[in-house]
DSSP file (Angstrom, degrees, kcal/mol; ACC not computed):
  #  RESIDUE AA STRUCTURE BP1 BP2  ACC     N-H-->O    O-->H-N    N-H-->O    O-->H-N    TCO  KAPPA ALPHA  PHI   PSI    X-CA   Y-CA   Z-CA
    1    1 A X              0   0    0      0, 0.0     0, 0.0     0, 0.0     0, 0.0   0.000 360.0 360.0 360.0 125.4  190.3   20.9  315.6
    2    2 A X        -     0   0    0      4,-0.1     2,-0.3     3,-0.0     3,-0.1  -0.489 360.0-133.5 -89.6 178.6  192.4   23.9  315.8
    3    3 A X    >>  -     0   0    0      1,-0.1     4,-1.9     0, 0.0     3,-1.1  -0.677  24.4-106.7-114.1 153.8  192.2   25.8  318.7
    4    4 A X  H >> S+     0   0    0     -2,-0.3     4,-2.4     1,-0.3     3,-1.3   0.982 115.8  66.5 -51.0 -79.7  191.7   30.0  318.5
    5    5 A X  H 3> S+     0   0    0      1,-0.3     4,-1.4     2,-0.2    -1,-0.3   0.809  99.0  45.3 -10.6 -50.1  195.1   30.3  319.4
    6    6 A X  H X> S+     0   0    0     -3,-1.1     3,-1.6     2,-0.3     4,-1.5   0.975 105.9  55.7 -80.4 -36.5  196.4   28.9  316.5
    7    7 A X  H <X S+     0   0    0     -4,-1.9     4,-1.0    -3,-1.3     5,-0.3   0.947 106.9  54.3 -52.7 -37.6  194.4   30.7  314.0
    8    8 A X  H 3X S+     0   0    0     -4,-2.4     4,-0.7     1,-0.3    -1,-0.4   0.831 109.3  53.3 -69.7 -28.8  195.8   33.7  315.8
    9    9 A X  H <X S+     0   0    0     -3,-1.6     4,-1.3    -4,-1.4    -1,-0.3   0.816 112.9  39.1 -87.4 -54.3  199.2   32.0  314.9
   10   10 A X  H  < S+     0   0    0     -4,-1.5     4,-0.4    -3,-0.3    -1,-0.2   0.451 108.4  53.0 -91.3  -4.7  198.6   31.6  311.6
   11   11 A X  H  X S+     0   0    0     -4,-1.0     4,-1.6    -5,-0.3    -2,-0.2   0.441 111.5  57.8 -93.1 -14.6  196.8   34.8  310.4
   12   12 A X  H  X S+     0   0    0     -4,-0.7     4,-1.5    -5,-0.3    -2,-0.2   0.941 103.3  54.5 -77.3 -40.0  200.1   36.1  312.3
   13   13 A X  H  < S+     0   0    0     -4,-1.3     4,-0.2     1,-0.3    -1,-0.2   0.922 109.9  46.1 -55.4 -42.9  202.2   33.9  309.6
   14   14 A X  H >4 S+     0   0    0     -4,-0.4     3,-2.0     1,-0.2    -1,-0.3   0.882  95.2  65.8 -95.1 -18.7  200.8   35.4  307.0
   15   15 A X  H >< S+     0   0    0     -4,-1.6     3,-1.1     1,-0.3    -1,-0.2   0.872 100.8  64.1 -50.3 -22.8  201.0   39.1  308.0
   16   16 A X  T 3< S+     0   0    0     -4,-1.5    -1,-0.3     1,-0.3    -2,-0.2   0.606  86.3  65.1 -79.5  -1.0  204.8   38.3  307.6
   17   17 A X  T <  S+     0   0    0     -3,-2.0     2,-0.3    -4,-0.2    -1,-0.3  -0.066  82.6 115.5-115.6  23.2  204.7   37.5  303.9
   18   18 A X  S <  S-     0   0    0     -3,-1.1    -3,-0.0     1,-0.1     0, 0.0  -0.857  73.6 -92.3 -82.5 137.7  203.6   41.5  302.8
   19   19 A X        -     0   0    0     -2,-0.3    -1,-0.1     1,-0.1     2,-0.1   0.131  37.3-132.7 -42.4 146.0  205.5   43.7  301.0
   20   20 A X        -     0   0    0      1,-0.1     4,-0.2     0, 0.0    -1,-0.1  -0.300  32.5-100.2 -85.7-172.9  207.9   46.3  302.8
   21   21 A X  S >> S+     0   0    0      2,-0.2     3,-4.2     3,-0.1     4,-1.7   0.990 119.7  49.9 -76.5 -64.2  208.1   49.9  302.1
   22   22 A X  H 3> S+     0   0    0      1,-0.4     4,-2.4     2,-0.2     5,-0.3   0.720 108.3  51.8 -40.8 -55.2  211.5   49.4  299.8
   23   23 A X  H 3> S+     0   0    0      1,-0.3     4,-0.9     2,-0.2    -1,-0.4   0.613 111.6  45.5 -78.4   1.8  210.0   46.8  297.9
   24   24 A X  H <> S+     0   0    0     -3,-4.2     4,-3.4    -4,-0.2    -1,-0.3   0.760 113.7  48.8 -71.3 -49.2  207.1   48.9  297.1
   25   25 A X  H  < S+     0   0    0     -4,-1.7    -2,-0.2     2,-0.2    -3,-0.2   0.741 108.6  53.4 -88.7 -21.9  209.1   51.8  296.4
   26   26 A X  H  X S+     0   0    0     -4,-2.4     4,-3.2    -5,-0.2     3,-0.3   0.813 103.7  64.2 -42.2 -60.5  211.4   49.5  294.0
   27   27 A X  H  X S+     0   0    0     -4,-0.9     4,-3.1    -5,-0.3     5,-0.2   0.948 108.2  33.4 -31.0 -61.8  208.2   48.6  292.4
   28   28 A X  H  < S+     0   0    0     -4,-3.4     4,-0.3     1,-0.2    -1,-0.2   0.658 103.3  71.7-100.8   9.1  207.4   52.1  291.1
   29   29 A X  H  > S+     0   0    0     -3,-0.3     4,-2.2    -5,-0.3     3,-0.3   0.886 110.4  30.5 -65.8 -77.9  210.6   52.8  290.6
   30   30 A X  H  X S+     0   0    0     -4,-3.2     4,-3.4     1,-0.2    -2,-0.2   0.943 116.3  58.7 -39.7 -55.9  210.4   50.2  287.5
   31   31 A X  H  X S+     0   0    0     -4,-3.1     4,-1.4     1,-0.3    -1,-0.2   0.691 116.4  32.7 -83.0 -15.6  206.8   50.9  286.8
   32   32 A X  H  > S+     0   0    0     -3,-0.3     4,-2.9    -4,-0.3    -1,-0.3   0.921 115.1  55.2-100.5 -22.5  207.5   54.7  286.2
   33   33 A X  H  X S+     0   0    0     -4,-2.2     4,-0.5     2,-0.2    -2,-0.2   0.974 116.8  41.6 -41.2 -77.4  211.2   53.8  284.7
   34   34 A X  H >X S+     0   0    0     -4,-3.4     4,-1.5     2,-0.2     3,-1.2   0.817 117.7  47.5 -23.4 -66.7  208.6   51.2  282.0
   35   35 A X  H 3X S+     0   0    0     -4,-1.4     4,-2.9     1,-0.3    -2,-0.2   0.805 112.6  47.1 -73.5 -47.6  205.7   54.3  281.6
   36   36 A X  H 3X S+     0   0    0     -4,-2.9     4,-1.3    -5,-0.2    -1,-0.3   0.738 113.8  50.3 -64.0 -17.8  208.5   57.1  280.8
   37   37 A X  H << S+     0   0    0     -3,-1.2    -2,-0.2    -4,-0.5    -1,-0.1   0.827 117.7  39.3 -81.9 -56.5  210.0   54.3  278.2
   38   38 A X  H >X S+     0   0    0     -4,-1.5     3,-1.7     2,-0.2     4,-1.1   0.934 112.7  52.1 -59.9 -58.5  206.4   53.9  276.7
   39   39 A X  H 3X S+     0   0    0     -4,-2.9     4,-2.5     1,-0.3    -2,-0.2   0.878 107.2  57.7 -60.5 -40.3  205.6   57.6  276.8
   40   40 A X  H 3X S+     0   0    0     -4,-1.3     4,-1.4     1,-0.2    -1,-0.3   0.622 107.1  44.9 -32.3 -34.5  209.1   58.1  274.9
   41   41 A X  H <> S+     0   0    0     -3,-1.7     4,-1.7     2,-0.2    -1,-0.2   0.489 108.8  60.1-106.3   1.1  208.1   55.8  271.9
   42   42 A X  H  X S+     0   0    0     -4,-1.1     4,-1.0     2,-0.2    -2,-0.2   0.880 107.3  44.9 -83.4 -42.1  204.5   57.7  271.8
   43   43 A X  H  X S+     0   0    0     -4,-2.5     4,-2.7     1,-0.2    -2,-0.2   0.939 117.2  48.3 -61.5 -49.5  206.2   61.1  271.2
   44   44 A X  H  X S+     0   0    0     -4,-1.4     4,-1.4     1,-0.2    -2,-0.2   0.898 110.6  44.6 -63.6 -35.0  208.3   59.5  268.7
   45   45 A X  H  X S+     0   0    0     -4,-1.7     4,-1.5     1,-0.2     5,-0.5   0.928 111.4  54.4 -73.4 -29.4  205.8   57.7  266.8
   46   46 A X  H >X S+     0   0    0     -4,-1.0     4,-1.7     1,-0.2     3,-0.6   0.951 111.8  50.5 -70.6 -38.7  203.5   61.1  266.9
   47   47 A X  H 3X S+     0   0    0     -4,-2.7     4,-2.9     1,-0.2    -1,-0.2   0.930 108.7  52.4 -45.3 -56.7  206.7   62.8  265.3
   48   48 A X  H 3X S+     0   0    0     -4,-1.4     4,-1.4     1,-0.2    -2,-0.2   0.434 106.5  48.7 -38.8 -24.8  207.0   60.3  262.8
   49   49 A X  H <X S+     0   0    0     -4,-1.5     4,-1.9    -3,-0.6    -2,-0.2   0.770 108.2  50.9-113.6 -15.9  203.9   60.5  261.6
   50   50 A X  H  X S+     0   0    0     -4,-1.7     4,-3.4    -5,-0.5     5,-0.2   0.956 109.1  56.5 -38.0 -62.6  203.8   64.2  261.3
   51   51 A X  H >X S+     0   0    0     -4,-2.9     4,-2.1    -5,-0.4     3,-1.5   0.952 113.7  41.6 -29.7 -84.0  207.2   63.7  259.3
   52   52 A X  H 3X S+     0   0    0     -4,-1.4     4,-0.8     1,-0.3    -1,-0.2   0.721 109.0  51.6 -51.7 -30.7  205.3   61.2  256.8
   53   53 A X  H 3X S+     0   0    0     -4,-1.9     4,-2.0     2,-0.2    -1,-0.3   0.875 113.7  52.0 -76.3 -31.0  201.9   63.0  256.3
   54   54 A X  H <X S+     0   0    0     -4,-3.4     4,-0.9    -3,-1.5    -2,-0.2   0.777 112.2  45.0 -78.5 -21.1  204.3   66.3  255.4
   55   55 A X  H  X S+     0   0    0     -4,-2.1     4,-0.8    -5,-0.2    -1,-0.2   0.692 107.2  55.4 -66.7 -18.7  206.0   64.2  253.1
   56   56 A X  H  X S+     0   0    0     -4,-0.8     4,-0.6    -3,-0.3     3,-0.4   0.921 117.2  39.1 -79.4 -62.5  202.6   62.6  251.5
   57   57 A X  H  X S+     0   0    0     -4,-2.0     4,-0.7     2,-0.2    -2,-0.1   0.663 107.6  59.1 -81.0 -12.2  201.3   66.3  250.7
   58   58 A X  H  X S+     0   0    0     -4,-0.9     4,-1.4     1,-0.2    -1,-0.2   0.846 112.8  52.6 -84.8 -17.2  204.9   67.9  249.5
   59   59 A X  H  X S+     0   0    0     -4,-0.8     4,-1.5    -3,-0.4    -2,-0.2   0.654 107.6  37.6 -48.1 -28.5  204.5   65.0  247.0
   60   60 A X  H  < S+     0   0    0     -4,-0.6     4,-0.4     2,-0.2    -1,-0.2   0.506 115.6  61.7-106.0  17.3  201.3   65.2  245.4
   61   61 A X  H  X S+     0   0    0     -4,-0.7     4,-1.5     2,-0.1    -2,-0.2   0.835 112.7  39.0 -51.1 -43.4  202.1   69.4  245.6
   62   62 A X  H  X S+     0   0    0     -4,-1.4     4,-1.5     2,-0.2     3,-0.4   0.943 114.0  51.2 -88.6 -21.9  205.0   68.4  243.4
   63   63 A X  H  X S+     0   0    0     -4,-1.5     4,-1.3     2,-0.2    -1,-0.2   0.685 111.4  53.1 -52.8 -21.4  202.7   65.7  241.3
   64   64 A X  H  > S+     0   0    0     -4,-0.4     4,-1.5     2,-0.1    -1,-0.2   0.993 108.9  45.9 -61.6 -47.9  200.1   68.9  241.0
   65   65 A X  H >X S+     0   0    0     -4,-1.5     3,-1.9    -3,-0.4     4,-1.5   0.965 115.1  45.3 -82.5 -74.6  203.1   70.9  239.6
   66   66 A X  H 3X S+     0   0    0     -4,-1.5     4,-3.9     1,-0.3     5,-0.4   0.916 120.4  47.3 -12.9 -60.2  204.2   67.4  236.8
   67   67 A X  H 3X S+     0   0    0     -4,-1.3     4,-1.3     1,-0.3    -1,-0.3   0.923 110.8  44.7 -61.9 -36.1  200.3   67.4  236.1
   68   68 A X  H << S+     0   0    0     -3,-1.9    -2,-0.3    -4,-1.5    -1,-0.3   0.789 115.2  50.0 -96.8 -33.2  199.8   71.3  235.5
   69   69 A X  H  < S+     0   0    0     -4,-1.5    -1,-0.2     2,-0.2    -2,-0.2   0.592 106.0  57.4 -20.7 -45.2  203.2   71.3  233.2
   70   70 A X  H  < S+     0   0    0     -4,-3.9    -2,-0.2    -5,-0.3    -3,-0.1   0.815 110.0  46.3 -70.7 -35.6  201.6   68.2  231.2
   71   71 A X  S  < S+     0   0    0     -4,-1.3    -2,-0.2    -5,-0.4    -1,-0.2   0.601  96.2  84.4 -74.4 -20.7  198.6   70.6  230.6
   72   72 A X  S    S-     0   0    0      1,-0.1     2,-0.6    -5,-0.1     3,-0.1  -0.053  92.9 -97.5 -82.7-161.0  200.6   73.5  229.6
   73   73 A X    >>  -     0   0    0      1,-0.1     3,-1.0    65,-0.0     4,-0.6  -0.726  31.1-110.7 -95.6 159.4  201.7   73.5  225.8
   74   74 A X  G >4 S+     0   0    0     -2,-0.6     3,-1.9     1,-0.2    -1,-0.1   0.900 110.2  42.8 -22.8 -73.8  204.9   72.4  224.6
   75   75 A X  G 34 S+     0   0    0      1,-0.3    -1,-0.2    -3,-0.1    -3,-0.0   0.643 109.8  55.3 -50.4 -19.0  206.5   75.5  223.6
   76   76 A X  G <4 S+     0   0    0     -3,-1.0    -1,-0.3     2,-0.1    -2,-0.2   0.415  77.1 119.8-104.0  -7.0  205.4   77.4  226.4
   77   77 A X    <<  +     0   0    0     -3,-1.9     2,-0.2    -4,-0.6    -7,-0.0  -0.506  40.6 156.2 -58.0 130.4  207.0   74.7  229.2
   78   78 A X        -     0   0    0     -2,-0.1     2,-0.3    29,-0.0    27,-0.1  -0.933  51.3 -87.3-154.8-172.8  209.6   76.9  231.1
   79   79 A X        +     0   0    0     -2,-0.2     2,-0.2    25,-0.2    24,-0.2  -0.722  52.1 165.6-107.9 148.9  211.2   76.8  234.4
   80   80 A X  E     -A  102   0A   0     22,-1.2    22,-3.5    -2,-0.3     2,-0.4  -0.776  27.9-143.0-166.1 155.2  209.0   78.7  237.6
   81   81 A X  E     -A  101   0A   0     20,-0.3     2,-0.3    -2,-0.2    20,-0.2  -0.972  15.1-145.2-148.9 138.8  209.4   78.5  241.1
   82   82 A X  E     -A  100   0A   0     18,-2.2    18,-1.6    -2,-0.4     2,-0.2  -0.734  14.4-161.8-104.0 169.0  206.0   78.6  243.2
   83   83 A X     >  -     0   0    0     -2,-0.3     4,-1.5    16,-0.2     3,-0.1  -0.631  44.3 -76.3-146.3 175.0  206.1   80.4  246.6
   84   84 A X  T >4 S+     0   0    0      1,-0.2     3,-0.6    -2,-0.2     5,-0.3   0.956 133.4  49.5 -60.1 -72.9  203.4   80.0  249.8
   85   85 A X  G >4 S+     0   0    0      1,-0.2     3,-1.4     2,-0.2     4,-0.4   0.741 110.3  61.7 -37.0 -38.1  200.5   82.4  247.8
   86   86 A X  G >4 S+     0   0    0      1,-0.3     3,-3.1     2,-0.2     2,-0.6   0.952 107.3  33.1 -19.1 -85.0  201.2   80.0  244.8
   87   87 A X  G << S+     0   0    0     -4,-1.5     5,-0.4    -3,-0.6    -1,-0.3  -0.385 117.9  59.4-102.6  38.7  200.3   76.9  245.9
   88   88 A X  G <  S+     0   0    0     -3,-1.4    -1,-0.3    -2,-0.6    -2,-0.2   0.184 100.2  52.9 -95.3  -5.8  197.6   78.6  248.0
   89   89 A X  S <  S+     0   0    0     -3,-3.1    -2,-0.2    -4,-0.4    -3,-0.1   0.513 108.1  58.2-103.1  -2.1  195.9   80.1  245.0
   90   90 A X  S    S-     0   0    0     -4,-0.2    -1,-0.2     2,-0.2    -3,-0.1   0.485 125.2-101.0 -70.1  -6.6  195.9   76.2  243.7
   91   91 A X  S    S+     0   0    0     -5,-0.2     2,-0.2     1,-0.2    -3,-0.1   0.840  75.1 127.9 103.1   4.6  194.2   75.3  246.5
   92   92 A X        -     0   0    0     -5,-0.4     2,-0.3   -31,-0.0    -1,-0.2  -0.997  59.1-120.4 -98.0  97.3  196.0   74.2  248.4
   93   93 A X        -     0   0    0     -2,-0.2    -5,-0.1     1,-0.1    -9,-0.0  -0.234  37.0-139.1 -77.4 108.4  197.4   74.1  252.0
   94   94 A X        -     0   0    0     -2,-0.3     2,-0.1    -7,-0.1    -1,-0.1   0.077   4.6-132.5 -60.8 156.5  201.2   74.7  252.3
   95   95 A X    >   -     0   0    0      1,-0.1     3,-2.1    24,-0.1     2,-0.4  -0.488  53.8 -73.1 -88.2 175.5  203.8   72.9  254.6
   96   96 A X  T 3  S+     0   0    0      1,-0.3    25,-1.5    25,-0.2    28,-0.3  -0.745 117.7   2.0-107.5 137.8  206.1   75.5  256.5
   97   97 A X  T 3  S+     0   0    0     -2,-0.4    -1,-0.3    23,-0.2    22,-0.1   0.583  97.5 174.1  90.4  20.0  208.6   77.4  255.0
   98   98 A X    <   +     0   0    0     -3,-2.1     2,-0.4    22,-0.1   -14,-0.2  -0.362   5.1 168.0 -83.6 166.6  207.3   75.4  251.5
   99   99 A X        -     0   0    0     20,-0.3    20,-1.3   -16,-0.1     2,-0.2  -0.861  19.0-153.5-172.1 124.4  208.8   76.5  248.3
  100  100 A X  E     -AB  82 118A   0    -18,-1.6   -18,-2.2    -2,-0.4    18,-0.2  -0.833   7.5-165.9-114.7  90.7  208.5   74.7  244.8
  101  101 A X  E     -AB  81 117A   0     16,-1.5    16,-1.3    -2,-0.2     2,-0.6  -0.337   3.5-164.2 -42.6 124.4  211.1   74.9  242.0
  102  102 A X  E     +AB  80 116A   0    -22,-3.5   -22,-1.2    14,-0.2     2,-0.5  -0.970  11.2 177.2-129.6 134.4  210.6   73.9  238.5
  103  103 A X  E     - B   0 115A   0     12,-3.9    12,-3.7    -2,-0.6     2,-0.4  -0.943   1.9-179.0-111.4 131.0  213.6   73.5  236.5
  104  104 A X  E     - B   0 114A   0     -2,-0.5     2,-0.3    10,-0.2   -25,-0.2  -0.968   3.2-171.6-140.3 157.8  213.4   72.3  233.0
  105  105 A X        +     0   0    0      8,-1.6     3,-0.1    -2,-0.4    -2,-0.0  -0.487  62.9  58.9-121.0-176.1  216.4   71.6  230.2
  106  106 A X  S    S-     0   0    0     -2,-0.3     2,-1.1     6,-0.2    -1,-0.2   0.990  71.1-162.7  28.5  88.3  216.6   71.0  227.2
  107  107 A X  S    S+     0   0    0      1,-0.2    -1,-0.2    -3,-0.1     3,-0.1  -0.747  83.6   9.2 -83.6  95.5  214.6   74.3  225.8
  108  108 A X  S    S+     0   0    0     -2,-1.1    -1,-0.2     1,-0.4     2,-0.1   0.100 113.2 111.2 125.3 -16.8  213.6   73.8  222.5
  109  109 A X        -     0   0    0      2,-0.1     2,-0.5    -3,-0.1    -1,-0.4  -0.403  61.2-111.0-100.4 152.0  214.5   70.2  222.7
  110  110 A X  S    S+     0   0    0      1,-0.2    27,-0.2    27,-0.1    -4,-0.1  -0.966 103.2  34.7-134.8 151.2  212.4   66.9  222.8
  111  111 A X  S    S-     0   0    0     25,-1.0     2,-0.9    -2,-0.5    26,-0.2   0.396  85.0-156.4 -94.6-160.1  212.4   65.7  224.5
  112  112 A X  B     -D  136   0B   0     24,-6.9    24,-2.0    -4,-0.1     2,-0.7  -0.645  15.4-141.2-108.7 127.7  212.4   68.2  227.8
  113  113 A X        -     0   0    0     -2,-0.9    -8,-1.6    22,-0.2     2,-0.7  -0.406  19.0-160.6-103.4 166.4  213.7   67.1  231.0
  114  114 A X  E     -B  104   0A   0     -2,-0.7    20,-2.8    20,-0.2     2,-0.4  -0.752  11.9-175.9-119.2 120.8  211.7   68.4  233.9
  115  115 A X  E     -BC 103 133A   0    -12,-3.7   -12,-3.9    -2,-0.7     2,-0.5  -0.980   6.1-171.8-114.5 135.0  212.6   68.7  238.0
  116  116 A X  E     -BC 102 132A   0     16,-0.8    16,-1.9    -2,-0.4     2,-0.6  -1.000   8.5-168.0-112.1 111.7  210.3   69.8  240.5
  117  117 A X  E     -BC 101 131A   0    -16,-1.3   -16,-1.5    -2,-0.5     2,-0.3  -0.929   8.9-165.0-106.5 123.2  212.4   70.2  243.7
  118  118 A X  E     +BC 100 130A   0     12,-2.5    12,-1.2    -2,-0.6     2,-0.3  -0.732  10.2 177.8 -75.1 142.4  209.9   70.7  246.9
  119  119 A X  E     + C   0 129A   0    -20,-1.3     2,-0.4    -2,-0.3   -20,-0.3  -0.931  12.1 151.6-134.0 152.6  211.1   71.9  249.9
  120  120 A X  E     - C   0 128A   0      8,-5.7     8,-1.6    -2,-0.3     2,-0.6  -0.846  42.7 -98.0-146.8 176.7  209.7   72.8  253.2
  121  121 A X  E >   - C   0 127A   0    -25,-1.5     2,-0.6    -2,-0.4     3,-0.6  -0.945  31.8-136.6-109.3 123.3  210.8   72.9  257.2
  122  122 A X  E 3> S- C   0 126A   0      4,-1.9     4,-0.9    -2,-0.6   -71,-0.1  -0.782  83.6 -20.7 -92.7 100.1  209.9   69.9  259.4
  123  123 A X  T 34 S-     0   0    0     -2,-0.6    -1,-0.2     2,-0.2     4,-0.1   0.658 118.1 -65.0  70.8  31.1  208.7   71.1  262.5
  124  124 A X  T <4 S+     0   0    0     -3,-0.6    -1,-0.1   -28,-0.3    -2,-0.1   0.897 130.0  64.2  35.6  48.3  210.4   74.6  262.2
  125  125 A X  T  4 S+     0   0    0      1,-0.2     2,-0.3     0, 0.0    -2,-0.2   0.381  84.0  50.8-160.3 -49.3  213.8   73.0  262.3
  126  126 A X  E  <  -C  122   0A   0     -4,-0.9    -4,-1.9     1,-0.0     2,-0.7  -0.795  67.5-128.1 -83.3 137.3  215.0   70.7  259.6
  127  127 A X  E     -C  121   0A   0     -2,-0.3     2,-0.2    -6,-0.2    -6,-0.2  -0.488  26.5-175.0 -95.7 114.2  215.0   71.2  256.2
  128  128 A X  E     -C  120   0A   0     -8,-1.6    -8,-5.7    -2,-0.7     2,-0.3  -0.535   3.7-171.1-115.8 163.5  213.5   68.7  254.1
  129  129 A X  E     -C  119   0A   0     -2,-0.2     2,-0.4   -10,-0.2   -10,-0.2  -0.916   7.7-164.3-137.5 148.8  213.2   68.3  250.1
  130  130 A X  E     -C  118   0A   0    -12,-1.2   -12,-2.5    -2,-0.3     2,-0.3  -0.940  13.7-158.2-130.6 130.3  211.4   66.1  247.8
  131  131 A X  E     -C  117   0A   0     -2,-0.4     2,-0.4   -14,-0.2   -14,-0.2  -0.879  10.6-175.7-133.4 134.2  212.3   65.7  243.8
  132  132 A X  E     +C  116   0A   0    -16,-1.9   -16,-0.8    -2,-0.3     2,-0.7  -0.936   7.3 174.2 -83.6  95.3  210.6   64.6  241.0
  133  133 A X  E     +C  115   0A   0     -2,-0.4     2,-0.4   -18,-0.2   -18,-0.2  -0.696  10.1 150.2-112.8 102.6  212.1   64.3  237.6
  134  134 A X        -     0   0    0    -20,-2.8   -20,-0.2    -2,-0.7     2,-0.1  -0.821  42.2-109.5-148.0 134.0  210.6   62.9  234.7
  135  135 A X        -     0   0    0     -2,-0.4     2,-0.6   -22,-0.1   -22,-0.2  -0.069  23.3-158.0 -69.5 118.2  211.1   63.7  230.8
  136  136 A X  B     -D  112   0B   0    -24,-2.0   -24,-6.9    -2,-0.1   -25,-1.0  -0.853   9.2-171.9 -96.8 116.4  208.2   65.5  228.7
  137  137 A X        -     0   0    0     -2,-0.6   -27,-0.1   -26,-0.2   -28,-0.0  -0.893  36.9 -91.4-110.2 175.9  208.3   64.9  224.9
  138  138 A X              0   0    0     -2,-0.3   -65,-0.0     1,-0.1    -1,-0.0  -0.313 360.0 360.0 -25.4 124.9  205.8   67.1  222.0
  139  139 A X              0   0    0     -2,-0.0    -1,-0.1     0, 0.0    -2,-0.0   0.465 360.0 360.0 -77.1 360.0  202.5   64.8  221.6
Protein backbone atom coordinates (compact mmCIF):
# COMPACT_ATOMS: atom_id res chain seq x y z
CA UNK A 1 0.00 0.00 0.00
CA UNK A 2 1.90 3.09 -0.76
CA UNK A 3 2.33 5.31 1.82
CA UNK A 4 1.62 9.43 1.18
CA UNK A 5 5.16 9.91 1.28
CA UNK A 6 5.80 8.11 -1.70
CA UNK A 7 3.12 9.54 -3.84
CA UNK A 8 4.78 12.78 -2.88
CA UNK A 9 7.93 10.99 -4.28
CA UNK A 10 6.65 10.16 -7.31
CA UNK A 11 4.51 13.20 -8.43
CA UNK A 12 8.04 14.76 -7.56
CA UNK A 13 9.63 12.24 -10.31
CA UNK A 14 7.55 13.33 -12.72
CA UNK A 15 7.75 17.13 -12.32
CA UNK A 16 11.40 16.38 -13.46
CA UNK A 17 10.53 15.07 -16.93
CA UNK A 18 9.05 18.80 -18.21
CA UNK A 19 10.34 20.81 -20.71
CA UNK A 20 12.96 23.64 -19.91
CA UNK A 21 12.88 27.15 -21.10
CA UNK A 22 15.60 26.30 -23.99
CA UNK A 23 13.91 23.52 -25.16
CA UNK A 24 10.72 25.45 -25.50
CA UNK A 25 12.43 28.17 -27.06
CA UNK A 26 14.23 25.60 -29.54
CA UNK A 27 10.75 24.49 -30.23
CA UNK A 28 9.53 27.74 -31.76
CA UNK A 29 12.50 28.40 -33.09
CA UNK A 30 11.71 25.40 -35.66
CA UNK A 31 8.00 25.91 -35.63
CA UNK A 32 8.39 29.61 -36.90
CA UNK A 33 11.66 28.62 -39.04
CA UNK A 34 8.66 25.64 -40.72
CA UNK A 35 5.55 28.59 -40.83
CA UNK A 36 8.03 31.25 -42.60
CA UNK A 37 8.98 28.13 -45.06
CA UNK A 38 5.18 27.51 -45.66
CA UNK A 39 4.21 31.13 -45.83
CA UNK A 40 7.15 31.49 -48.59
CA UNK A 41 5.63 28.79 -50.98
CA UNK A 42 2.02 30.53 -50.39
CA UNK A 43 3.39 33.92 -51.87
CA UNK A 44 4.91 31.96 -54.57
CA UNK A 45 2.10 29.92 -55.50
CA UNK A 46 -0.31 33.19 -55.35
CA UNK A 47 2.36 34.78 -57.91
CA UNK A 48 2.21 31.96 -60.05
CA UNK A 49 -1.11 31.88 -60.42
CA UNK A 50 -1.44 35.50 -61.22
CA UNK A 51 1.44 34.77 -63.93
CA UNK A 52 -0.89 32.00 -65.48
CA UNK A 53 -4.39 33.67 -65.41
CA UNK A 54 -2.41 36.75 -67.32
CA UNK A 55 -1.21 34.42 -69.63
CA UNK A 56 -4.73 32.54 -70.17
CA UNK A 57 -6.41 36.05 -71.15
CA UNK A 58 -3.27 37.60 -73.33
CA UNK A 59 -4.10 34.33 -75.26
CA UNK A 60 -7.55 34.28 -76.05
CA UNK A 61 -6.88 38.43 -76.64
CA UNK A 62 -4.54 37.27 -79.29
CA UNK A 63 -7.20 34.20 -80.39
CA UNK A 64 -9.90 37.32 -80.54
CA UNK A 65 -7.42 39.10 -82.86
CA UNK A 66 -6.81 35.34 -85.30
CA UNK A 67 -10.77 35.14 -85.09
CA UNK A 68 -11.62 38.89 -86.05
CA UNK A 69 -8.85 38.68 -89.12
CA UNK A 70 -10.65 35.30 -90.20
CA UNK A 71 -13.84 37.53 -90.44
CA UNK A 72 -12.27 40.25 -92.27
CA UNK A 73 -12.10 39.77 -96.19
CA UNK A 74 -9.18 38.54 -97.87
CA UNK A 75 -8.03 41.46 -99.65
CA UNK A 76 -8.56 43.80 -96.94
CA UNK A 77 -6.16 41.52 -94.31
CA UNK A 78 -3.30 43.98 -93.32
CA UNK A 79 -0.99 44.34 -90.53
CA UNK A 80 -2.51 46.64 -87.19
CA UNK A 81 -1.33 46.97 -83.85
CA UNK A 82 -4.12 47.25 -81.09
CA UNK A 83 -3.34 49.52 -78.08
CA UNK A 84 -5.20 49.57 -74.31
CA UNK A 85 -8.60 51.59 -75.83
CA UNK A 86 -8.53 48.80 -78.62
CA UNK A 87 -8.98 45.91 -76.95
CA UNK A 88 -11.18 47.82 -74.50
CA UNK A 89 -13.59 48.88 -77.11
CA UNK A 90 -13.66 44.90 -77.89
CA UNK A 91 -14.66 44.34 -74.67
CA UNK A 92 -12.43 43.49 -73.11
CA UNK A 93 -10.28 43.91 -70.02
CA UNK A 94 -6.54 44.68 -70.71
CA UNK A 95 -3.39 43.25 -68.86
CA UNK A 96 -0.81 46.12 -67.87
CA UNK A 97 1.21 47.75 -70.16
CA UNK A 98 -0.83 45.31 -72.93
CA UNK A 99 -0.10 45.96 -76.55
CA UNK A 100 -1.10 43.66 -79.65
CA UNK A 101 0.77 43.56 -82.92
CA UNK A 102 -0.50 42.05 -86.05
CA UNK A 103 1.92 41.41 -88.61
CA UNK A 104 0.99 39.77 -91.79
CA UNK A 105 3.34 38.73 -95.10
CA UNK A 106 2.81 37.64 -98.01
CA UNK A 107 0.47 40.72 -99.30
CA UNK A 108 -1.29 39.75 -102.12
CA UNK A 109 -0.20 36.24 -101.69
CA UNK A 110 -2.03 32.92 -100.73
CA UNK A 111 -1.61 32.02 -98.84
CA UNK A 112 -0.94 34.96 -96.09
CA UNK A 113 1.04 34.30 -93.08
CA UNK A 114 -0.24 35.96 -89.99
CA UNK A 115 1.58 36.86 -86.31
CA UNK A 116 -0.13 38.28 -83.57
CA UNK A 117 2.59 39.16 -80.94
CA UNK A 118 0.85 40.09 -77.35
CA UNK A 119 2.69 41.67 -74.91
CA UNK A 120 2.05 42.97 -71.52
CA UNK A 121 4.09 43.65 -67.96
CA UNK A 122 3.77 41.03 -65.25
CA UNK A 123 3.29 42.62 -62.14
CA UNK A 124 4.75 46.07 -63.30
CA UNK A 125 8.12 44.55 -63.77
CA UNK A 126 8.76 41.88 -66.35
CA UNK A 127 7.94 41.92 -69.70
CA UNK A 128 6.11 39.15 -71.07
CA UNK A 129 4.97 38.21 -74.75
CA UNK A 130 2.80 35.68 -76.29
CA UNK A 131 2.76 34.71 -80.29
CA UNK A 132 0.49 33.24 -82.39
CA UNK A 133 1.14 32.41 -85.98
CA UNK A 134 -0.91 30.67 -88.24
CA UNK A 135 -1.37 30.85 -92.27
CA UNK A 136 -4.68 32.35 -93.86
CA UNK A 137 -5.42 31.26 -97.40
CA UNK A 138 -8.66 32.96 -99.91
CA UNK A 139 -11.92 30.62 -99.26
Amino acid sequence: MPTPMNQLAQKMKSLDKALTLAELLLAAAILAFVLSGLLLVFINCIILNESSRNLTVAVSHAELALEEIKNQDFSSIASSTWDNSTIVSKGLIPLNSESLVITVTGTGMNPKNINVTLTWKDRAVRDRSVTLETLLTEP
